[in-house]
Structures are given as C-alpha cells and as structure tokens.
Backbone as a chain_set.jsonl record, in Angstrom:
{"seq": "XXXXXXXXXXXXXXXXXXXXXXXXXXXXXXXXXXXXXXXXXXXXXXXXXXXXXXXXXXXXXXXXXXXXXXXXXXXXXXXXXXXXXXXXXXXXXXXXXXXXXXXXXXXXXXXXXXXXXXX", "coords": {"N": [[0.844, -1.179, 0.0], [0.397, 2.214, -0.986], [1.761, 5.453, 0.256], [-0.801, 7.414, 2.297], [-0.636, 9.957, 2.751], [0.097, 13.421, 2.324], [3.569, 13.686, 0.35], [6.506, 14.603, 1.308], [8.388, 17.259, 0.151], [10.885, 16.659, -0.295], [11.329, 13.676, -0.357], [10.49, 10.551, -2.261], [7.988, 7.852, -1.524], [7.877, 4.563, -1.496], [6.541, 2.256, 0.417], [5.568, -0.492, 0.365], [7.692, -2.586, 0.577], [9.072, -2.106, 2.57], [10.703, 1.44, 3.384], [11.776, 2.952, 0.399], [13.739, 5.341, -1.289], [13.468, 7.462, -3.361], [15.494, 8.545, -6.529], [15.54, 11.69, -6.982], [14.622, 15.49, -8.229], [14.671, 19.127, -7.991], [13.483, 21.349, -9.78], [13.965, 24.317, -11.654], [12.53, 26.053, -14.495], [13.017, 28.556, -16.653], [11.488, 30.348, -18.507], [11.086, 32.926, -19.505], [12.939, 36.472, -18.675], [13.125, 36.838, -15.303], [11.54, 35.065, -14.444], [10.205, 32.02, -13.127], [9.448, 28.533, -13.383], [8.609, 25.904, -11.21], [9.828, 22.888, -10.803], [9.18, 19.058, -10.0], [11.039, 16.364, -10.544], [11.478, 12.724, -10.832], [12.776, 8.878, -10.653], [13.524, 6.601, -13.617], [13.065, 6.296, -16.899], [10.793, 6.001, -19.484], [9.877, 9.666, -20.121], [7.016, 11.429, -18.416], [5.267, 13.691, -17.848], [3.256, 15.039, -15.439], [0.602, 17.686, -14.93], [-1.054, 20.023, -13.303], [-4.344, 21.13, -12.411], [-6.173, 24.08, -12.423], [-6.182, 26.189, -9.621], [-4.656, 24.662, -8.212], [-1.546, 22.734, -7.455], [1.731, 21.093, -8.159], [2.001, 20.132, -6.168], [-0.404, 18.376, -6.119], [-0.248, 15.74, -7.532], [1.073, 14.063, -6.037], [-0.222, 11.791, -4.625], [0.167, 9.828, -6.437], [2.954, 9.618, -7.578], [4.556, 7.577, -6.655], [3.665, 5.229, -7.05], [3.443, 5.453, -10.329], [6.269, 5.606, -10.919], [7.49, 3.604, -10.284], [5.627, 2.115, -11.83], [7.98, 2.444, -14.126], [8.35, 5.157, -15.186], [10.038, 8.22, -15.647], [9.216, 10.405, -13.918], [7.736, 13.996, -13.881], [6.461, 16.49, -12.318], [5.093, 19.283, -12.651], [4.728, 22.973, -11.387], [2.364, 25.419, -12.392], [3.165, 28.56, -13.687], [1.683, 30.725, -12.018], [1.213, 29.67, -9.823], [1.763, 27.206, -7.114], [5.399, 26.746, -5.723], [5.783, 28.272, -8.474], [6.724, 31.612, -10.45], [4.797, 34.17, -10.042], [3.317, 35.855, -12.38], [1.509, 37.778, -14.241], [1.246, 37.591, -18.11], [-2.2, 34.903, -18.471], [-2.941, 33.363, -19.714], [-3.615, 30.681, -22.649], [-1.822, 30.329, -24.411], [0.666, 31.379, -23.23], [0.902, 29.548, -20.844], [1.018, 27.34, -21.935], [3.611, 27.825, -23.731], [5.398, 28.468, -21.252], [5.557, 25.169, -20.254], [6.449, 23.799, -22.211], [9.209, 25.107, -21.817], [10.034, 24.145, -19.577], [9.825, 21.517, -20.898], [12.114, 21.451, -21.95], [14.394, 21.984, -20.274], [14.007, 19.546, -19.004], [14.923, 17.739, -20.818], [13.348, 16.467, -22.56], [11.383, 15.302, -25.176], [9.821, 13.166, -25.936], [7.907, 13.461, -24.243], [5.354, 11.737, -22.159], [2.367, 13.321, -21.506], [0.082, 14.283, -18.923], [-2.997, 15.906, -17.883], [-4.992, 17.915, -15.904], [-8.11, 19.106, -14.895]], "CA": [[0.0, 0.0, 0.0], [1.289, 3.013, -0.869], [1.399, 6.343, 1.745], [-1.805, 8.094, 1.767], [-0.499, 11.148, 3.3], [1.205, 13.816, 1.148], [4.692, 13.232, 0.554], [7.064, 16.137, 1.466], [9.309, 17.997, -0.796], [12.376, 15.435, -0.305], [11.106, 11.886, -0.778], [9.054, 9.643, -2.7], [8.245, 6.583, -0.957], [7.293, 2.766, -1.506], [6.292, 1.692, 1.416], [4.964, -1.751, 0.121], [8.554, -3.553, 0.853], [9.744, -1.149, 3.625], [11.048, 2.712, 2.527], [13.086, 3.253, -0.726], [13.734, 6.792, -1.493], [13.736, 7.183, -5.456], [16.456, 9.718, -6.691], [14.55, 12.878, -7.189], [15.669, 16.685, -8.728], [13.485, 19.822, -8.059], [14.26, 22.42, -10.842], [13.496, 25.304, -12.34], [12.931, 26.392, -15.773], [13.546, 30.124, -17.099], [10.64, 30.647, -19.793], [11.924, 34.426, -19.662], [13.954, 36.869, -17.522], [12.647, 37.089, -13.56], [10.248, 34.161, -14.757], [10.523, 30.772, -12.621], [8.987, 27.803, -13.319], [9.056, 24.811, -10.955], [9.002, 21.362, -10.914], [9.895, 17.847, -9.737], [11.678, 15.055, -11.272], [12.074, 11.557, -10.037], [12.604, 8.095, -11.669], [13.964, 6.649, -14.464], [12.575, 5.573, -18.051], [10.077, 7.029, -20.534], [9.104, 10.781, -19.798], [6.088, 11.488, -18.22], [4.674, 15.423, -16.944], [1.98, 16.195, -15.043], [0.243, 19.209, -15.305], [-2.303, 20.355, -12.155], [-5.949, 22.378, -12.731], [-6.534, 25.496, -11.525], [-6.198, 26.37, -8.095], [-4.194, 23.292, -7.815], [-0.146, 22.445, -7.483], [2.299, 19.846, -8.643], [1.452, 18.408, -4.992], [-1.66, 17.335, -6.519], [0.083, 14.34, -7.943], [1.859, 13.004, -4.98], [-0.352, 10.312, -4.557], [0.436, 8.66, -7.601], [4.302, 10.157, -7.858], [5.287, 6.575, -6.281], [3.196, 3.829, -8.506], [4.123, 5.957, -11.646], [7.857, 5.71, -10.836], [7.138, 2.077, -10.024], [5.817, 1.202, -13.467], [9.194, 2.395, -14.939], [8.576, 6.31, -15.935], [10.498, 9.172, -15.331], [7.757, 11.523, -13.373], [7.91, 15.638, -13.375], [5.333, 17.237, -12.031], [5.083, 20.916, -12.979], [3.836, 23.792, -10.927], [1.807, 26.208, -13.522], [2.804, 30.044, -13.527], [1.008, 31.229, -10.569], [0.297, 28.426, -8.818], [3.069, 26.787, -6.051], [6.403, 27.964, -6.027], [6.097, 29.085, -9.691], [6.454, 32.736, -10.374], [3.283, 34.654, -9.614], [3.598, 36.779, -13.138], [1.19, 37.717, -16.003], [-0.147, 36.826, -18.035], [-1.965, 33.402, -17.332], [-3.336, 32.857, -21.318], [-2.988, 29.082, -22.438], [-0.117, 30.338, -25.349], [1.831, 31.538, -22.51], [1.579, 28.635, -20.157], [1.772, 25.892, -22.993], [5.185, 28.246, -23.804], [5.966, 27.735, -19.723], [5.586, 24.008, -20.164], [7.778, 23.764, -23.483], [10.314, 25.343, -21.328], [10.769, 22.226, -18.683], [10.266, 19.979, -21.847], [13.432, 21.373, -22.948], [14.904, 21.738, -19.162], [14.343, 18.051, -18.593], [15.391, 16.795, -22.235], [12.049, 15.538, -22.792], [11.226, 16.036, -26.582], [8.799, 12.443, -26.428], [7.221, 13.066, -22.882], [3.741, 11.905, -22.55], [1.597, 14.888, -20.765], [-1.563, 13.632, -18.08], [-3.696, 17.309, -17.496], [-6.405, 17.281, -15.477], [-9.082, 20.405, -14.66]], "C": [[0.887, 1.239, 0.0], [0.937, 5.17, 0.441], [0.067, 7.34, 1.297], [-1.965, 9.708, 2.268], [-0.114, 11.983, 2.128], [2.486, 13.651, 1.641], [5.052, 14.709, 0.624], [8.292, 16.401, 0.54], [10.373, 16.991, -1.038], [12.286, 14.183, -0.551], [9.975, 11.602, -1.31], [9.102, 8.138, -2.064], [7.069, 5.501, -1.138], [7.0, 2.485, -0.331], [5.971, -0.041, 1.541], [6.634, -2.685, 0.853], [9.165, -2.797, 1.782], [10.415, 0.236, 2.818], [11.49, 2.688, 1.429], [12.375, 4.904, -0.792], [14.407, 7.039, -3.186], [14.732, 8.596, -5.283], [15.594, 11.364, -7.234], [15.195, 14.454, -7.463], [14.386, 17.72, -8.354], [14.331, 20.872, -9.096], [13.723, 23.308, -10.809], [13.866, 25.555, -13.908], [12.773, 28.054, -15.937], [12.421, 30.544, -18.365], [10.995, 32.35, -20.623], [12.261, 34.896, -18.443], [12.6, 36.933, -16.748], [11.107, 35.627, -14.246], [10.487, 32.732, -14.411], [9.67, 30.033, -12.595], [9.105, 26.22, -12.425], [8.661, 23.754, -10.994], [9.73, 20.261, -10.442], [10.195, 16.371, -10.216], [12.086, 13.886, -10.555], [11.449, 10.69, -11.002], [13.358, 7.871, -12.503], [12.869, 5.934, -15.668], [11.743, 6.438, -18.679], [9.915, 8.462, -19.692], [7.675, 11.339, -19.032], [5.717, 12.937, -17.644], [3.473, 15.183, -16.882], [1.852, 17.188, -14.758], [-1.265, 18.944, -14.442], [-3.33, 21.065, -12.909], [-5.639, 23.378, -11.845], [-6.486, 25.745, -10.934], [-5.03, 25.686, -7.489], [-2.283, 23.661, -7.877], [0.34, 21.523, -8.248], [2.308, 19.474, -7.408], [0.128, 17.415, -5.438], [-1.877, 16.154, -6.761], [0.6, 13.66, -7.021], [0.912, 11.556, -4.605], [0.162, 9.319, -5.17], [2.043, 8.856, -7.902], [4.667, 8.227, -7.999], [5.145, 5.23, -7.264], [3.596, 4.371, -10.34], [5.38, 6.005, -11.818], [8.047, 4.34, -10.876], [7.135, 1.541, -11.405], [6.635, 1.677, -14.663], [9.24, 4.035, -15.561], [9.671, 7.248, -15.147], [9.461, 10.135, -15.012], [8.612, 12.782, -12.93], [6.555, 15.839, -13.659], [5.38, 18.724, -11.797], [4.164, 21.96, -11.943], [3.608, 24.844, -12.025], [2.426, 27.661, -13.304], [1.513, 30.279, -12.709], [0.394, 30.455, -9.642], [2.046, 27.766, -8.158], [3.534, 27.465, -6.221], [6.805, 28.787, -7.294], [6.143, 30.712, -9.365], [4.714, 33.359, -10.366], [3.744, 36.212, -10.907], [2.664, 37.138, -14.177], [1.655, 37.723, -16.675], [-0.388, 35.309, -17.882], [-3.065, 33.242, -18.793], [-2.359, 31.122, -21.319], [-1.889, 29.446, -23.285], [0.846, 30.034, -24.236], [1.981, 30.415, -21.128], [1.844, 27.397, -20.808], [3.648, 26.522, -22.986], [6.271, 27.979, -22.321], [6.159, 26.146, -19.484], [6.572, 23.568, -21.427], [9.089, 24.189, -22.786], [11.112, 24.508, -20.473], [10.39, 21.205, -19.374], [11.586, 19.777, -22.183], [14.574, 21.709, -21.755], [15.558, 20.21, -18.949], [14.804, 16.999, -19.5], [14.661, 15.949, -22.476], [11.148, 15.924, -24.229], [10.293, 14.816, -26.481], [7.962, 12.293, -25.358], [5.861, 12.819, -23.135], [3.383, 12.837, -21.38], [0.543, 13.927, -20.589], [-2.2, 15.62, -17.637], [-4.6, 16.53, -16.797], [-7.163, 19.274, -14.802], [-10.412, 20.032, -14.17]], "O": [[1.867, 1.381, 0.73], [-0.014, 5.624, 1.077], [-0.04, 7.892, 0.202], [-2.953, 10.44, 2.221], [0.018, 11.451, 1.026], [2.765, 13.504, 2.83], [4.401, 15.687, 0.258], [9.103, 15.498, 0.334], [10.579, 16.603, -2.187], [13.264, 13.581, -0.995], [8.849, 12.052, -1.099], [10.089, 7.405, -2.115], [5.85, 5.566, -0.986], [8.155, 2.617, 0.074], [6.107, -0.702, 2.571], [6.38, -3.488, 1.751], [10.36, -3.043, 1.614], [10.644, 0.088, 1.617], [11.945, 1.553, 1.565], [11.285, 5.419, -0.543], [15.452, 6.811, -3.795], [14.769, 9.405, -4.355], [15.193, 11.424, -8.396], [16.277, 14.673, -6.918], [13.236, 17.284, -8.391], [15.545, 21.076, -9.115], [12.841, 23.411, -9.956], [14.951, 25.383, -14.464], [12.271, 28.629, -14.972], [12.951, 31.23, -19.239], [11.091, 32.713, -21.795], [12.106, 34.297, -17.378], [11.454, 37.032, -17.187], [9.882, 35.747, -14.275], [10.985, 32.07, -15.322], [8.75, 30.396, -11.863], [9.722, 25.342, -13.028], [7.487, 23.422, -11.164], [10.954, 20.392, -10.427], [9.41, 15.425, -10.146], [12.976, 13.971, -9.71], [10.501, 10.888, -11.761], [14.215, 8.75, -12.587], [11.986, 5.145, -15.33], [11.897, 7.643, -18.48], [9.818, 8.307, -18.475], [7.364, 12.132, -19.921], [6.242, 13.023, -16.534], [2.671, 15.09, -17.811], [2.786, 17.845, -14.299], [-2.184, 18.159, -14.67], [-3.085, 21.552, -14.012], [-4.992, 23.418, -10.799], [-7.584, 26.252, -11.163], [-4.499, 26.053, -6.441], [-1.851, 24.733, -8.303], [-0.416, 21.008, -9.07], [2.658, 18.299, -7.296], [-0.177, 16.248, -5.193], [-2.879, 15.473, -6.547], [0.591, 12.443, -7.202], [1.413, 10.459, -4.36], [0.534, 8.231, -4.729], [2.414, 7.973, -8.676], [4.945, 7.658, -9.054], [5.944, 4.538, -7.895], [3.939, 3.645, -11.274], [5.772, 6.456, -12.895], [8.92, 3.94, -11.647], [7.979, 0.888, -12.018], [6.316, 1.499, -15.838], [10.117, 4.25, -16.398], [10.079, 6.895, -14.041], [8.848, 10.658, -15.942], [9.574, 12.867, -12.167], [5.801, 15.586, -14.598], [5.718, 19.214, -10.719], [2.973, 21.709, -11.755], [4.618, 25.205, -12.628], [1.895, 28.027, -12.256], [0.404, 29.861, -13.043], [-0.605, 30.564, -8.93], [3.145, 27.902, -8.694], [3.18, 28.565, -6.645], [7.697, 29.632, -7.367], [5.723, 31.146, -8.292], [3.702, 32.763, -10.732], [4.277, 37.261, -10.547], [3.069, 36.736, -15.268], [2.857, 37.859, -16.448], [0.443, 34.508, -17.455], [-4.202, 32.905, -18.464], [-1.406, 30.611, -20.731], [-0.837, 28.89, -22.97], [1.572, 29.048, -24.11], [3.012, 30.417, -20.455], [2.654, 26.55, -20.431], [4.614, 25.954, -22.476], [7.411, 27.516, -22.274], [6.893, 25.813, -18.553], [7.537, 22.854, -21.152], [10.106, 23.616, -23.175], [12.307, 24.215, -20.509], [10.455, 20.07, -18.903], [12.183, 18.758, -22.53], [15.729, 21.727, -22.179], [16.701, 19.774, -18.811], [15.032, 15.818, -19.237], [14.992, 14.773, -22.633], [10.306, 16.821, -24.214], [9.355, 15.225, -27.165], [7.273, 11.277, -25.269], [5.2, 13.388, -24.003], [4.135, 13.02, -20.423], [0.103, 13.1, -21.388], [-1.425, 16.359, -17.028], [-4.951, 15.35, -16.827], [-6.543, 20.27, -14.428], [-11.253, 20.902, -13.947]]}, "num_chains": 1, "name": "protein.A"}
C-alpha cells in the first residue's frame, strides 16, 4: 500500500517492501527573464509530466508520484505560472503557459514526454 499522506518535498516513498527513497531533482525552468517555473523530477525511463488544474499544485500528484515511478517512468510534475512555487507573473493565457511548459520539456530533455492534465 502506498502512503496516503502527502509526501514532502524530499522523498518519494514505496512503502509496500519497507522505505526506498527514489532519486529525485526539483528544478526550475527560465521561460523568460525574472520568470521561474518549478518542478519535480524523479525516476527513471520514458518521460512522463503532469500538469495540475486550476487552483491546484504539482502536490496534486503526490499520490500517484510513487506507482508511476514504479511502473518504470520518469515523473515531473510541474507547478503552472502562478500556482506553487512558480512565479506569480502575467499573463496566465494558455499560449503563454503551454510556452511555460515547453520550457521544462526542454529543461528536462524531454522532446517524447507523454503529458496527463487534469481540470
């Protein structure tokens, strides 16, 4: 079973066979000057980004961070322009946050990632 709490900034954890702590990166991407995008990387193998709704974070995904790392992906989970620690900047048009998400495609060297949205 995996933890039904949220996980905190520093670990992802299995719990099913006792702890493991997957290797994990928090970044930032630069879309333009004073403009920070963040996000978290853990895992190895295909690509995978999620992308939060509205209101929402890249904690949103922590439930699933652990079983999606599990069945072999590489998981980043993006915080949107104005939402978590992203920058808090207009504007908040979909060009300009698709262009914010192209920016940690090309951060994380992810040119075949598959993308999960949810709203």
């Amino acid at each position: 079973m995996y933890p039904t709490g949220r996980l905190n900034a520093n670990s992802v954890l299995d719990q099913r066979a006792g702890p493991v702590v997957y290797v994990e990166r928090m970044g930032h991407a630069h879309p333009a000057p004073g403009i920070s995008i963040d996000y978290f990387t853990a895992g190895e193998g295909r690509p995978l980004v999620l992308v939060h709704g509205v209101t929402e974070s890249r904690r949103s995904w922590d439930p699933l961070l652990a079983p999606l790392i599990d069945a072999g992906y590489r998981v980043t989970a993006i915080d949107l322009r104005g939402h978590g620690a992203s920058s808090v900047v207009a504007p908040y048009d979909l060009a300009t946050m698709a262009g914010d998400l192209a920016s940690v495609l090309t951060e994380i060297e992810a040119d075949d990632a598959l993308l999960v949205g949810h709203s």
